[in-house]
C-alpha positions in Angstrom: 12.3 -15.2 -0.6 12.6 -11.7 -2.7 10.3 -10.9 -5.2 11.2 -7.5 -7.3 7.9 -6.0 -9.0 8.3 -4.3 -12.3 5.3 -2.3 -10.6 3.8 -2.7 -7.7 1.3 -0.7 -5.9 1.3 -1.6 -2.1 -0.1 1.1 0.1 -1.9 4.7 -0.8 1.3 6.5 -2.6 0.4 4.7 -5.9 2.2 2.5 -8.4 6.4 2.7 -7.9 8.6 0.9 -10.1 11.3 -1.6 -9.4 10.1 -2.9 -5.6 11.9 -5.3 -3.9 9.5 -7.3 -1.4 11.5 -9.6 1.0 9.8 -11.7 3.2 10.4 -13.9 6.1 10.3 -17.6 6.6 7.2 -17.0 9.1 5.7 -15.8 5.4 5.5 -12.1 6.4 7.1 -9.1 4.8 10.2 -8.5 6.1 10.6 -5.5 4.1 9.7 -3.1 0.7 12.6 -1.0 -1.1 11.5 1.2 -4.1 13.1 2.1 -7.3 15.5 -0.8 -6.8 17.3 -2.7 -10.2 16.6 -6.0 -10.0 18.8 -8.4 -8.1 20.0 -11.6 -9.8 18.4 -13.6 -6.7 14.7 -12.1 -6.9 11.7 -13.8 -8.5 10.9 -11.2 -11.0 7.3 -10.3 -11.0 6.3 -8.3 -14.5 3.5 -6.3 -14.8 1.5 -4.7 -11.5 1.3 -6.2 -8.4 -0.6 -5.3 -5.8 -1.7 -6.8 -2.3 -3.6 -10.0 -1.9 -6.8 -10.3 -2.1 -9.5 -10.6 0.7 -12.9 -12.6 -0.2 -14.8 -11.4 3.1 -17.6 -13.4 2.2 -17.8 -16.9 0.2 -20.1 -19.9 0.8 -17.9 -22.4 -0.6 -20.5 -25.4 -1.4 -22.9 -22.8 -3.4 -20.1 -23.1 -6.5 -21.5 -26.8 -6.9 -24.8 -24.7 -8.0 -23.0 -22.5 -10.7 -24.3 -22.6 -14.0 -27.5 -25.0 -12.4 -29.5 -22.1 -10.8 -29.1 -19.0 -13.3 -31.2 -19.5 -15.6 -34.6 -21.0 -13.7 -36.0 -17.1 -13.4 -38.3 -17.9 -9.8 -36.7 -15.1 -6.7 -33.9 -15.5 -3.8 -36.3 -17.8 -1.8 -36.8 -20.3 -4.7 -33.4 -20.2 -5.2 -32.8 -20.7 -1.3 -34.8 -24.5 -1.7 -32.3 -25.5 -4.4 -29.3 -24.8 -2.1 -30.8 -26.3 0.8 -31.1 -29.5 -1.7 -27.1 -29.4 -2.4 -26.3 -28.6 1.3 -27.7 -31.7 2.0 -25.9 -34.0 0.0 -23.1 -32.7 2.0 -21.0 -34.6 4.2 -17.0 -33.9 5.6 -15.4 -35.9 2.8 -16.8 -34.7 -0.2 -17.2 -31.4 1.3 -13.5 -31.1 2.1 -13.1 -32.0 -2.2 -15.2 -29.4 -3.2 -13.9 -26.4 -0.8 -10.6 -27.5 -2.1 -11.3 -26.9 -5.6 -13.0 -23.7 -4.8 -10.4 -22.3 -2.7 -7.6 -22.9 -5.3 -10.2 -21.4 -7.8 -10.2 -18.3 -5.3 -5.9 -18.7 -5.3 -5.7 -18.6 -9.6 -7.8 -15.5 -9.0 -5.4 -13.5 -6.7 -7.5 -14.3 -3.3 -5.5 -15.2 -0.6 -7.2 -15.0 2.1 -11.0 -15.9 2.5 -13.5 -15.1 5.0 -16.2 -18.6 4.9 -19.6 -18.2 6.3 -19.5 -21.6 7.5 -23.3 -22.7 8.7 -23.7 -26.9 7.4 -22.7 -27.8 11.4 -23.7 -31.3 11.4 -25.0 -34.4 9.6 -28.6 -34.2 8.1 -30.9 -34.2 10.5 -29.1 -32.1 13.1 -27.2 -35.0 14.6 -23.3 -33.7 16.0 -20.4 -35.9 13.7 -18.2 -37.6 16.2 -16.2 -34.8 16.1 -18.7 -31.9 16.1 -16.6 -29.5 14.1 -15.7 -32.2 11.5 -17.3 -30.0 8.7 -15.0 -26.6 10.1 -11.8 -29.0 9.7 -12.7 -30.1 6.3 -12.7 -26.6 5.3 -9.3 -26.2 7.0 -7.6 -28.9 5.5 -9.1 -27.6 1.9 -8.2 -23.6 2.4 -4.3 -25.8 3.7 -4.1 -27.4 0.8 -5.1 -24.4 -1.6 -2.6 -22.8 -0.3 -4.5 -19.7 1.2 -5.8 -18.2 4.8 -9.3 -19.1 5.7 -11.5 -16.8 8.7 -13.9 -19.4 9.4 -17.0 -18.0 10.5 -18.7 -20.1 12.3 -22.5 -19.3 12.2 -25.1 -19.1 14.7 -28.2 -20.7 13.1 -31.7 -21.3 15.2 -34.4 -20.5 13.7 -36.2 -20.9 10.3 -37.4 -17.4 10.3 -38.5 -14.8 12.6 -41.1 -17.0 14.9 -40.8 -20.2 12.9 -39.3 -23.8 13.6 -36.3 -25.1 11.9 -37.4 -26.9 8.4 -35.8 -30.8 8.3 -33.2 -28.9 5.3 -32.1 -26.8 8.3 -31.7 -29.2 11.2 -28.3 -29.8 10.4 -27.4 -25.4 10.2 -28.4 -25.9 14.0 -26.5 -26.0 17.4 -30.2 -26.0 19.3 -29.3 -23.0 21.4 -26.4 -20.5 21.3 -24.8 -21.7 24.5 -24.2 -25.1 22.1 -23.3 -23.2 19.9 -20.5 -21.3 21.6 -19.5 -24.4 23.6 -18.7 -25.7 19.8 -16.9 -23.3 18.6 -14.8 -22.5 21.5 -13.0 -26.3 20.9 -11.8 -24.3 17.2 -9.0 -23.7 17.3 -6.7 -20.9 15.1 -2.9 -21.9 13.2 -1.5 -20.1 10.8 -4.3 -21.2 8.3 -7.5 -20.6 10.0 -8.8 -18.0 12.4 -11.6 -19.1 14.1 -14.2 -16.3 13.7 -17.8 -16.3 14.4 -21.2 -15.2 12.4 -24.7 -14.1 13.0 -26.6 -16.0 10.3 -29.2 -13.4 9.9 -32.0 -11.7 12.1 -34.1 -14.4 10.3 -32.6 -17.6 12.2 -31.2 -15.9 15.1 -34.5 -14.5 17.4 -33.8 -11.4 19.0 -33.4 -12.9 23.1 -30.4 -15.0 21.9 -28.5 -11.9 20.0 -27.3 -9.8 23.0 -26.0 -13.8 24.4 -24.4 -14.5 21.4 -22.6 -11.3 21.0 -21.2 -11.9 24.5 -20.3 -15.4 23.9 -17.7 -14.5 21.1 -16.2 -11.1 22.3 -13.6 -10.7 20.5 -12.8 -11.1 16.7 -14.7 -11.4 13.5 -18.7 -11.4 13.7 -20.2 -11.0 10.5 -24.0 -11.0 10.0 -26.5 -11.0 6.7 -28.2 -7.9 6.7 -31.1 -6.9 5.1 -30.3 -8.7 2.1 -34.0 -8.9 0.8 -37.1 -6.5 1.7 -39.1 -9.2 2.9 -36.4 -9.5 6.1 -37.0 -6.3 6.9 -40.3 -6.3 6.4 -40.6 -9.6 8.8 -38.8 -7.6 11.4 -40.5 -4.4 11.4 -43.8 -6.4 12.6 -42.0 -8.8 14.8 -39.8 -5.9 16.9 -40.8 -3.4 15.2 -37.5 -2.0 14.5 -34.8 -2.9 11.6 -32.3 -5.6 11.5 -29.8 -2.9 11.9 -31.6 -1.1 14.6 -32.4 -4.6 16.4 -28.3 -5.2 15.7 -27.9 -1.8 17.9 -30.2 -2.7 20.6 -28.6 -6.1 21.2 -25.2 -4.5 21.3 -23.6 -6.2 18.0 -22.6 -2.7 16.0 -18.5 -2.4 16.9 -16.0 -2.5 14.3 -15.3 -6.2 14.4 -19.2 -6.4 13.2 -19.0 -6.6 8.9 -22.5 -6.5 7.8 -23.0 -8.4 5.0 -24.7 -7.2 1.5 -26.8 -4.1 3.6 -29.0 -4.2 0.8 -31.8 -2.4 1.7 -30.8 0.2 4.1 -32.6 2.9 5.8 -31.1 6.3 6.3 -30.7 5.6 10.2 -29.4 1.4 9.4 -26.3 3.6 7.5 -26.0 6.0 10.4 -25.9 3.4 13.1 -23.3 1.5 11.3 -20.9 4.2 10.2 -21.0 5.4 13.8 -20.0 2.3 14.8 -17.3 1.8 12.1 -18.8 -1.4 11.5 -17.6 -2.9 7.6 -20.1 -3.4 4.8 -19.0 -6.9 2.8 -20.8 -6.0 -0.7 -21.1 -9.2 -2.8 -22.4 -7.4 -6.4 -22.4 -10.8 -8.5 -24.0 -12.8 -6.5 -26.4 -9.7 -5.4 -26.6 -9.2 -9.3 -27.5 -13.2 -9.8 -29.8 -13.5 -6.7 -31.8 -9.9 -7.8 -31.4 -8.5 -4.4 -30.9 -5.1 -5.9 -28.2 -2.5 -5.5 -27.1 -1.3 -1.8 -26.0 2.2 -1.0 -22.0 1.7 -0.8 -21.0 5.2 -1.1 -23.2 6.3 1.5 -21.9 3.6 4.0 -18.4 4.4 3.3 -19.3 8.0 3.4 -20.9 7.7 7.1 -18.1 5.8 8.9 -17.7 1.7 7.4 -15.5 -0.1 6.2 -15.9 -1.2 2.4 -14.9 -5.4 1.9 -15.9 -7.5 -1.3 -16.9 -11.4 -1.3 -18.0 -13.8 -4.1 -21.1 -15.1 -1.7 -22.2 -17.8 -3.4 -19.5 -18.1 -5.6 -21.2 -18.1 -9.3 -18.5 -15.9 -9.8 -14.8 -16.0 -9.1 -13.3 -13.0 -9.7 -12.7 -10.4 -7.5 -11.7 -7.4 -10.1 -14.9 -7.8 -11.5 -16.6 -7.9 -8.3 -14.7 -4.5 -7.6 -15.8 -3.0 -11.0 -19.1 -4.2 -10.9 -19.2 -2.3 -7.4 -18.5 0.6 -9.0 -20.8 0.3 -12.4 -23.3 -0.5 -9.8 -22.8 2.8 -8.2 -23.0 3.8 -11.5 -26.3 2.2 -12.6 -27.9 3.4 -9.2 -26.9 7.4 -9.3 -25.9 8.2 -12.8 -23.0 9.5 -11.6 -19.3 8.1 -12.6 -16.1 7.6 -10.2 -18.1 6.7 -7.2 -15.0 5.1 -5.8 -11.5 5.9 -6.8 -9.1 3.0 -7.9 -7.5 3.8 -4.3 -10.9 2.9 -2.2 -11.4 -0.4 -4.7 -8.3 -1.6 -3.9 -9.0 -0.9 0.0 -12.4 -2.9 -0.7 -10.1 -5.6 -2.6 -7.3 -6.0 0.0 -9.3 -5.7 3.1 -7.7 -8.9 5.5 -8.4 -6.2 8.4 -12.2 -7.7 8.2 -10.9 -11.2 8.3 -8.9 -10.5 11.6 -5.5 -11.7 10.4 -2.7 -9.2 11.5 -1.2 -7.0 8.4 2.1 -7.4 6.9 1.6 -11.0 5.6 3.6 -11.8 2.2 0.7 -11.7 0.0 1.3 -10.4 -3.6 -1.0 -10.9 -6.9 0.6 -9.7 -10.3 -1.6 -9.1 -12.9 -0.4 -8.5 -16.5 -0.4 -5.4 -18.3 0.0 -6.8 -21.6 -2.8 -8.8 -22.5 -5.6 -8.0 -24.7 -8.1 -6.4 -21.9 -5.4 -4.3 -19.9 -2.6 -3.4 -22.9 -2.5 0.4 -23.3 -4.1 0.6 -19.4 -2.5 3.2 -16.6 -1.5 0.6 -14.2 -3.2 2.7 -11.8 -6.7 2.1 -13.8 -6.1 -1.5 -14.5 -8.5 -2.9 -11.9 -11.3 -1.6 -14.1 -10.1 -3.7 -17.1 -8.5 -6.5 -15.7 -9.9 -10.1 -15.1 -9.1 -12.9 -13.1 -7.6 -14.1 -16.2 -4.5 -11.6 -15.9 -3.5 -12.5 -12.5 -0.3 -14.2 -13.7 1.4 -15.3 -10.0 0.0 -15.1 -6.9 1.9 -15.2 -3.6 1.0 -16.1 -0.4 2.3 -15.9 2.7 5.7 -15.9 1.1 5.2 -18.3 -1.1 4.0 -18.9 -4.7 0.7 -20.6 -4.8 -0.4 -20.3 -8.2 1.7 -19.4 -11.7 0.1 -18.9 -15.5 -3.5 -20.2 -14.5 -2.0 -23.5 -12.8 -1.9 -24.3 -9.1 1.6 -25.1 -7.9 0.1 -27.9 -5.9 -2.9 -28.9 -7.1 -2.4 -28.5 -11.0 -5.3 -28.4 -12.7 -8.1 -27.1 -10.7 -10.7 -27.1 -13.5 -10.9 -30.9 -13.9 -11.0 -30.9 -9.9 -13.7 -29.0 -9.8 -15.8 -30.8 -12.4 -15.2 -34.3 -10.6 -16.1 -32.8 -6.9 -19.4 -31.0 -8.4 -20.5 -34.2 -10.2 -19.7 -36.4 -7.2 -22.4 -34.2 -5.2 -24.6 -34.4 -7.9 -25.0 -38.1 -9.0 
């Protein structure tokens, strides 16, 4: 397929006009030409497009909660009760409707690949499906028939908190021990829609004896961990090891550059040192962080000592990574007084980082966005992100192939009404 880009802004040299993108039939690119006219047999693509976009961090089932959470006031851990409440009215069937829906929500917005902390394991009560990774293959077959890539992070989940017992709500999160765990996971298996990745839940339900193990377990690939997304983890850790999540990270041996650390909320200055010097990635989440009122992290400084800056719609309350990338910034913004904390070059790095997500560059991914509509008309196309929705992503290609066209999945059609009759089916 050929797609020639009216503008297109593909790697660090800025926008070019007329780009031909061909790709191959394994959906890579085969290759870019600038400043071409536009041949008679390429799918034109108006406005500016730009890579696709990487969600390094979604829980899929939390966007049965949006619009039934934001409004109640109460903290994170209130909030944490009602989705243990919708996790377990969960089961491989509806779950596989719902991430379906969500993931072609994620595919009108420009995301094509998604990274899916993936923790609801097994049937309530803790007891293994017939086939024990029957929730991780209903979250397959949903990011298949969406259309897009899915990392699935499969997450390590032991404890109820530092020192505490599983609650029955999280019986069903656990494998028991992480030699179960990895014995699980190791039957995943990758295709050219899922790479099986793995995840640290948090230093809250994984104790500090089974971290160094579990790091060991899964030596290669994606490991991604919630860090220090509230105080009170920090807080609880400091008097159990007397050391930070990050520090206790460091002494276990998890810092490496496949380690994204996930919100890194409340940081100390030696938490940002120990994870720039170990080029770790920072996945910021800033609507969910925003919703959740787990405060504002320290971005710059993370990028600034050595990580690698992602974006992910968490609990996906939100769908929209272009605002997730300006609210990044505005929250830089909000936390320093100071404008331009990131240029539009390091928000589209944060925006199109797949490297996170472990999938191998040069796949055919391409989401236009318009440059005539009333939020971006009169825009530089190289400013565009910060007034751009999800609601100007016009086509978006992946892996060489067009997966969603004028706010309508090629496949699925309309996703709204999908996602209406999969959130009431959990609900009723």
């Amino acid at each position: 397929m050929r797609y020639w880009c009216e503008h297109a802004w593909l790697d660090a040299s800025g926008v070019r006009p007329g780009v031909l993108v061909e790709t191959s039939s394994d959906g890579m690119v085969a290759s870019v030409t600038y400043d071409e006219p536009r041949p008679l047999d390429a799918y034109r693509l108006p406005g500016l497009v730009v890579p696709g976009f990487a969600n390094a961090h979604s829980h899929a089932f939390h966007r049965a909660l949006r619009g039934r959470t934001h409004g109640n006031g109460g903290t994170f851990w209130t909030w944490r009760e009602g989705m243990y409440h919708l996790a377990s009215r969960l089961d491989p069937d509806n779950y596989r409707r719902l991430a379906t829906a969500v993931f072609a929500e994620m595919a009108l917005a420009g995301i094509t690949c998604v990274g899916e902390f993936h923790y609801v394991h097994h049937a309530p009560g803790g007891v293994p499906y017939a086939d024990p990774n029957a929730m991780a293959e209903a979250l397959r077959q949903a990011a298949r028939d969406a259309g897009i890539r899915i990392t699935l992070l499969d997450t390590c989940y032991l404890t109820g908190g530092i020192g505490r017992e599983l609650s029955p709500e999280q019986l069903r999160f656990s494998d028991g021990s992480v030699e179960s765990w990895a014995e699980r996971v190791s039957s995943l298996r990758s295709d050219a829609t899922l790479l099986a990745g793995a995840a640290i839940h948090s230093v809250r339900a994984v104790p500090r004896s089974a971290l160094a193990p579990l790091v060991a377990a899964r030596p290669t690939g994606p490991l991604h961990v919630h860090l220090s997304e509230q105080p009170a983890e920090n807080e609880a850790c400091l008097e159990a090891y007397g050391m930070t999540p990050t520090e206790l990270l460091a002494d276990a041996g998890a810092l490496s550059p496949r380690l994204t650390a996930v919100h890194a909320t409340h940081m100390s200055t030696k938490d940002i040192e120990l994870l720039g010097a170990a080029r770790a990635g920072a996945c910021f989440c800033p609507t969910t962080e925003a919703d959740l009122a787990d405060g504002i992290g320290p971005a710059r400084e993370l990028v600034d000592a050595g990580c690698v800056l992602s974006l992910g719609s968490d609990q996906n309350a939100v769908v929209d990574p272009l605002l997730e990338a300006r609210a990044l910034e505005h929250g830089e913004r909000l936390r320093t007084g100071q404008r331009g904390r990131f240029t539009p070059v390091e928000l589209y790095g944060a925006l199109t980082a797949h490297d996170s997500l472990g999938w191998p560059p040069g796949q055919a991914d391409l989401v236009a966005i318009r440059l005539d509509s009333p939020r971006t008309a009169g825009s530089q196309p190289e400013q565009v992100l910060l007034t751009a929705t999800a609601e100007d992503v016009h086509t978006v290609v992946a892996g060489g192939r067009i997966v969603a066209r004028d706010g309508r999945h090629e496949k699925l059609g309309d996703i709204g009404l999908l996602l209406a009759e999969a959130t009431e089916d959990l609900w009723k």
